[in-house]
C-alpha positions as CSV (number, residue, x, y, z in Angstrom):
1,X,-59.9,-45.3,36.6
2,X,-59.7,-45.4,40.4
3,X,-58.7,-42.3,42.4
4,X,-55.3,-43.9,43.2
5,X,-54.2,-44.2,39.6
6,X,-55.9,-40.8,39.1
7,X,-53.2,-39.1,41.4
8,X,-50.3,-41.5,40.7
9,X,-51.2,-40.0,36.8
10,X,-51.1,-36.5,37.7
11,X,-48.3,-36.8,39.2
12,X,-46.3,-38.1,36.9
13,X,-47.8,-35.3,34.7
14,X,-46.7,-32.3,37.1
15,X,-42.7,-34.2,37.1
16,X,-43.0,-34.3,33.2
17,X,-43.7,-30.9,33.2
18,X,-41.0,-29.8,35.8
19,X,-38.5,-31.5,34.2
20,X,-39.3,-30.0,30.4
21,X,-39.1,-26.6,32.2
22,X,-36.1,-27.0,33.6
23,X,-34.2,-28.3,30.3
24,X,-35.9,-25.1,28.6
25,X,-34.4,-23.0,31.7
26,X,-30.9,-24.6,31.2
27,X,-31.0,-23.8,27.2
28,X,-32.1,-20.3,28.3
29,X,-29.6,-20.1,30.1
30,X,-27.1,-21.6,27.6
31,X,-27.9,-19.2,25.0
32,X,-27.7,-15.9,27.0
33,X,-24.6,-17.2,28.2
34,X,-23.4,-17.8,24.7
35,X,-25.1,-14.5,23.0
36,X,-23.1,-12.1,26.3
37,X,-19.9,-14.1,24.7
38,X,-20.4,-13.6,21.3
39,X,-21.4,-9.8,22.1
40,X,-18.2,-9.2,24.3
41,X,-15.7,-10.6,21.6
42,X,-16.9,-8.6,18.9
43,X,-17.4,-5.5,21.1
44,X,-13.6,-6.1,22.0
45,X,-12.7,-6.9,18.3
46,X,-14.1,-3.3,17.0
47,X,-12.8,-1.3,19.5
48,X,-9.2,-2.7,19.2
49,X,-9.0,-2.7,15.4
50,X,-12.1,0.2,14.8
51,X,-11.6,4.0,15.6
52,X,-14.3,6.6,14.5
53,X,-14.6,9.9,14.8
54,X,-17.9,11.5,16.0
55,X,-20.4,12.3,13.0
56,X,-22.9,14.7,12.7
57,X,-25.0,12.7,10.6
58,X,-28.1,10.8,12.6
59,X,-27.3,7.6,10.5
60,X,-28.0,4.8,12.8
61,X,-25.9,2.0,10.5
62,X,-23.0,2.9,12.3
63,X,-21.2,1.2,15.1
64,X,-19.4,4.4,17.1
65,X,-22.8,4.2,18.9
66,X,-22.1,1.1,20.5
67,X,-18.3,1.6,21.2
68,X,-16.4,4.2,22.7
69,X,-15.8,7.3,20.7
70,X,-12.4,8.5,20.2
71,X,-11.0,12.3,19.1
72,X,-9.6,11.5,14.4
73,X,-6.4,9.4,14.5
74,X,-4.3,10.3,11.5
75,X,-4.0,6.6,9.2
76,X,-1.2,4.2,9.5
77,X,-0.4,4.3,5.6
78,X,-0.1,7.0,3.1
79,X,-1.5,5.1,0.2
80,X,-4.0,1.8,-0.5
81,X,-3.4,-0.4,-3.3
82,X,-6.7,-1.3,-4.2
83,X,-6.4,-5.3,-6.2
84,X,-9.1,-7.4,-7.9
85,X,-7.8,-10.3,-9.8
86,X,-10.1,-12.0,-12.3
87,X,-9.2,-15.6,-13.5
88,X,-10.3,-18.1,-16.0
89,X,-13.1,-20.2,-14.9
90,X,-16.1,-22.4,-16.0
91,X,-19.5,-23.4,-15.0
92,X,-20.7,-25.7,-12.0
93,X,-16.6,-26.3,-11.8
94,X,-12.8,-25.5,-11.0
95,X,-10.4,-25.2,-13.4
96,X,-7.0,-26.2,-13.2
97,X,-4.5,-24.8,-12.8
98,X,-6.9,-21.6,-12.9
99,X,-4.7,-18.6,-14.3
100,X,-5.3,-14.7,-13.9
101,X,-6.6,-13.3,-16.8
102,X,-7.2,-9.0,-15.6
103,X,-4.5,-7.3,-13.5
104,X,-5.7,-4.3,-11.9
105,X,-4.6,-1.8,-9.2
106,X,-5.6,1.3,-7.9
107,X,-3.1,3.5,-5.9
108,X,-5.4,5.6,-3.7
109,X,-3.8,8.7,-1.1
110,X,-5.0,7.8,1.9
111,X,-4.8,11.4,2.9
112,X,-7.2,12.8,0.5
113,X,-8.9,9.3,-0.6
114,X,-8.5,10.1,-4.2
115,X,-6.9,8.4,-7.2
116,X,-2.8,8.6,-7.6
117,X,-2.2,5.8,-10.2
118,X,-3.7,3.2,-11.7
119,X,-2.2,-0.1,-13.2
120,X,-4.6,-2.5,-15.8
121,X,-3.2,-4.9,-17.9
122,X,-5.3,-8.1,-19.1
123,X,-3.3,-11.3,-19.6
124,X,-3.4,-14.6,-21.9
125,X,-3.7,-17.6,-20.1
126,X,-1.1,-19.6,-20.9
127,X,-1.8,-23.4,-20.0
128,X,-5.2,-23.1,-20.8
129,X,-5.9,-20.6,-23.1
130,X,-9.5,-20.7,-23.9
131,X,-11.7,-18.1,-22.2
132,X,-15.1,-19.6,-21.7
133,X,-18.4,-18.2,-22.0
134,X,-19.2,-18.2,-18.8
135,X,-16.3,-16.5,-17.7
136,X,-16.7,-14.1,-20.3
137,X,-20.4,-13.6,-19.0
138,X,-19.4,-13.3,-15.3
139,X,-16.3,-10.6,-16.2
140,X,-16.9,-9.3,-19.7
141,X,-14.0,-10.4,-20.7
142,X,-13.7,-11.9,-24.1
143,X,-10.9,-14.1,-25.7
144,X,-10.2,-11.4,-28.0
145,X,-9.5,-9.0,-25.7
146,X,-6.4,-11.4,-24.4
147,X,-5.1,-13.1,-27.4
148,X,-2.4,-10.4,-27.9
149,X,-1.4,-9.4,-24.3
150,X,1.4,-10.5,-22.5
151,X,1.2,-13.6,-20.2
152,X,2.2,-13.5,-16.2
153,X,5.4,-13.5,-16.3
154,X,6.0,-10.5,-18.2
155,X,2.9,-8.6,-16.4
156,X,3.9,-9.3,-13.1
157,X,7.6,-7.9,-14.0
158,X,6.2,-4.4,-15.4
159,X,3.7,-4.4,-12.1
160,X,6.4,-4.8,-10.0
161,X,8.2,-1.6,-12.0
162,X,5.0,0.0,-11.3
163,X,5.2,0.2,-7.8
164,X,8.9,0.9,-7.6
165,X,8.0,3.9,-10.6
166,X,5.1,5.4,-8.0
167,X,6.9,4.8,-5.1
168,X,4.3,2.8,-3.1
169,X,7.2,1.3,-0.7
170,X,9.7,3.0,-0.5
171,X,11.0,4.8,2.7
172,X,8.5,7.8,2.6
173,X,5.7,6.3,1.5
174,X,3.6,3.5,3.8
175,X,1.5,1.4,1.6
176,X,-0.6,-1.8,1.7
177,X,-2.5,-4.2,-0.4
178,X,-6.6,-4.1,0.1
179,X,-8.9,-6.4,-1.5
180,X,-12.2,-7.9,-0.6
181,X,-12.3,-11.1,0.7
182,X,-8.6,-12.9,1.0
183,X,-8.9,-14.7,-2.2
184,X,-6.7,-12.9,-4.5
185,X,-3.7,-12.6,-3.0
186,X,-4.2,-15.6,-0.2
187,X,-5.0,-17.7,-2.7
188,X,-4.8,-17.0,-6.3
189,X,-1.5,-14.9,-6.1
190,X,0.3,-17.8,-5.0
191,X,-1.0,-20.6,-7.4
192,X,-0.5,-18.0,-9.8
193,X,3.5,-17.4,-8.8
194,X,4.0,-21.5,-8.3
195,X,2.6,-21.7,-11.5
196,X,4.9,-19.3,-13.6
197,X,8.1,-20.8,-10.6
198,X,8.3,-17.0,-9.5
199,X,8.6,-15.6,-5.9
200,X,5.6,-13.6,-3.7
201,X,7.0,-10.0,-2.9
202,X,7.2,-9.3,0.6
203,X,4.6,-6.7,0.8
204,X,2.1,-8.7,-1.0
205,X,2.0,-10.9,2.1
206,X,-0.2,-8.9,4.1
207,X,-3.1,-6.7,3.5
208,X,-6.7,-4.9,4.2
209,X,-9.6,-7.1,3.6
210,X,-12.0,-4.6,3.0
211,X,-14.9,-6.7,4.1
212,X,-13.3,-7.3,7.1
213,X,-12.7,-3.9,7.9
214,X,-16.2,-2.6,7.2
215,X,-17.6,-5.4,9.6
216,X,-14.7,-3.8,12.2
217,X,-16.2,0.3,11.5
218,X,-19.7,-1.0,10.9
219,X,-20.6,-3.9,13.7
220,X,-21.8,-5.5,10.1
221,X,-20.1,-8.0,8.0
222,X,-20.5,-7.3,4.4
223,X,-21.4,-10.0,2.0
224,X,-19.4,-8.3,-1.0
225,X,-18.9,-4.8,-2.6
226,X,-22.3,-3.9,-3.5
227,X,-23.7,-5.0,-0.1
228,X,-21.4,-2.4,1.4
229,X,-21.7,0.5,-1.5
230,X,-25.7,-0.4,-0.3
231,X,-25.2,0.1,3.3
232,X,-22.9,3.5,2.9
233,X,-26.1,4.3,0.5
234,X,-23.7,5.0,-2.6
235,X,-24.0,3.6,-6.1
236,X,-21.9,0.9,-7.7
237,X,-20.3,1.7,-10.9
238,X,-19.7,-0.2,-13.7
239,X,-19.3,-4.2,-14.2
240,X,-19.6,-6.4,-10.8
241,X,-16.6,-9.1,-11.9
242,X,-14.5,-6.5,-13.8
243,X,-11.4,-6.3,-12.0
244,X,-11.0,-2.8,-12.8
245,X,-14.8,-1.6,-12.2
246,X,-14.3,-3.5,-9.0
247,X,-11.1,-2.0,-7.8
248,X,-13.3,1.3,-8.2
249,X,-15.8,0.8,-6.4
250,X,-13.8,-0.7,-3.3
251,X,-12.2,2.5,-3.5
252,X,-15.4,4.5,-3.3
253,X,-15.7,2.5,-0.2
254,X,-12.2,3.4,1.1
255,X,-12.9,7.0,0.4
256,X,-16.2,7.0,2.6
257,X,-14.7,5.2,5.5
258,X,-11.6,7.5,5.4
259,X,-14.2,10.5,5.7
260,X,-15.9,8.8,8.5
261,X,-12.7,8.9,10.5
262,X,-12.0,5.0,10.2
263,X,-8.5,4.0,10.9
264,X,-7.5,0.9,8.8
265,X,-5.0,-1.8,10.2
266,X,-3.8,-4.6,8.9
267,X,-6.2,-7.5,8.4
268,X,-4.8,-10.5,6.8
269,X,-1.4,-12.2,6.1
270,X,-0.2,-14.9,3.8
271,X,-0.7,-18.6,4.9
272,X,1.1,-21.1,2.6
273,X,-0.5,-24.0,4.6
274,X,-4.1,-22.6,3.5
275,X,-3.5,-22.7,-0.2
C-alpha cells in the first residue's frame, strides 16, 4: 500500500472515531439529561404528597434523608379502612365475569394505629359457582367454606350497615379506603356492582394505595405487601392471598408508617373509563 492510501486510511480512521465519540457524547448527554428529570419529578412528587418526621433510628431505607424534613403533622383522617378482596379465578386464565368470593375490612384509628372493627364475610359466587383448585391453592379458600354464605348482594347490604353501625363517615369521623395496588376497588368493585345492577358508594371512589404511599415515604416502590413488611424489617402474618391475613398485614404497615410520622393523602380515585 502506497503512502498516499496509507494516510487517506488513517484518516478516515481518526473521522470514524470522532464521529462514534461524539454519538457516545450526545447519549451521555441524553441520559444525564433524562436521569436529573426523572430525579426532579420524584423529588417533587415525595415532598408534595410525603411528610416525615425526624427519627432517631440510623436506618438508611428511608427517604427524609433526601427531602426536606418537616416538624409531625397530625393525619388528614381519623380512621383507615383497610380492603383486600379475593375473587374466583383459574389457572393460566381470566374468568368471567370473575366474582368476589372473601369480603374483608379492617377499621384501623389512625390516631393510635390499632384495630377498631373488623368486617369478614366470605361469599358464594353466584354465576359461576365452582371454586377451583387453584384458587383454593392461591387463597385457601375452599368450596365448602362458601356454599352456605350469602351472595353479594346481601353482603354488600350488611357491609354498608357496617360502616354506618361504626361510624366510619359520618360527620366526626374522616375515613378512607386503603388497599394495595388499585385493583379491588378500581377494578373488581365495579364489575362486581355491574354485575349484581347495584350502585358504587361515594366514598368507595377514592382511596390510599398503600404501595403508592410507601414509594411516596420511602423513595421505593413496593412490589406487594411482603416486599414492604421486608423493607420496614417486620414479619408477615398469616396466608399471602387471604383477604383477611392480608388486610393485617397492610395494617401492620399502616401502623409503622403512622409511627414514622408519615402523613397519608389521598392516592387514587375511581375511573369508569379504565375498567
Amino acid at each position: 500500500m502506497d503512502s498516499t492510501l496509507q494516510c487517506h486510511h488513517a484518516e478516515c480512521k481518526v473521522k470514524y472515531t470522532v464521529k462514534m465519540l461524539s454519538n457516545v457524547e450526545v447519549v451521555l448527554r441524553w441520559c444525564t439529561r433524562n436521569y436529573h428529570h426523572w430525579k426532579r419529578k420524584n423529588l417533587a412528587f415525595a415532598s408534595s404528597y410525603a411528610t416525615l418526621a425526624d427519627s432517631s433510628s440510623p436506618n438508611t431505607f428511608w427517604f427524609n434523608r433526601s427531602i426536606m424534613k418537616h416538624e409531625k403533622q397530625q393525619q388528614k383522617y381519623d380512621s383507615f379502612l383497610v380492603l383486600d378482596f379475593e375473587a374466583t379465578c383459574e389457572r393460566g386464565r381470566a374468568i368471567e365475569p370473575q366474582e368476589i368470593i372473601e369480603f374483608p375490612c379492617i377499621k384501623i384509628n389512625v390516631h393510635t394505629g390499632e384495630i377498631d372493627d373488623i368486617f369478614h364475610q366470605y361469599i358464594k359466587p353466584k354465576l359461576i359457582p365452582i371454586i377451583t383448585p387453584f384458587c383454593t391453592e392461591l387463597t385457601g379458600i375452599m368450596q365448602e367454606m362458601v356454599n352456605n354464605e350469602p351472595y353479594f348482594e346481601e353482603t354488600f347490604f350488611q357491609f354498608q350497615e357496617w360502616l354506618e353501625e361504626t361510624k366510619c363517615f359520618n360527620s366526626g369521623n374522616r375515613s378512607i379506603f386503603v388497599t394495595s395496588g388499585d385493583w379491588d376497588l378500581q377494578v373488581m368493585l365495579p364489575k362486581q356492582c355491574q354485575l349484581s345492577n347495584m350502585d358504587i358508594p361515594f366514598e368507595m371512589k377514592q382511596w390510599i394505595n398503600i404501595k403508592k404511599a410507601f414509594a411516596a415515604a420511602t423513595g421505593y416502590f413496593p412490589r406487594g405487601i411482603i416486599d414492604m413488611l421486608t423493607k420496614l424489617q417486620l414479619s408477615h402474618q398469616g396466608r399471602l392471598h387471604s383477604g383477611i391475613d392480608d388486610c393485617h398485614n397492610i395494617a401492620t404497615i399502616l401502623k409503622a408508617l403512622i409511627g414514622r410520622g408519615f402523613v397519608f393523602e389521598e392516592t387514587s380515585h375511581l375511573k369508569l373509563n379504565k375498567i
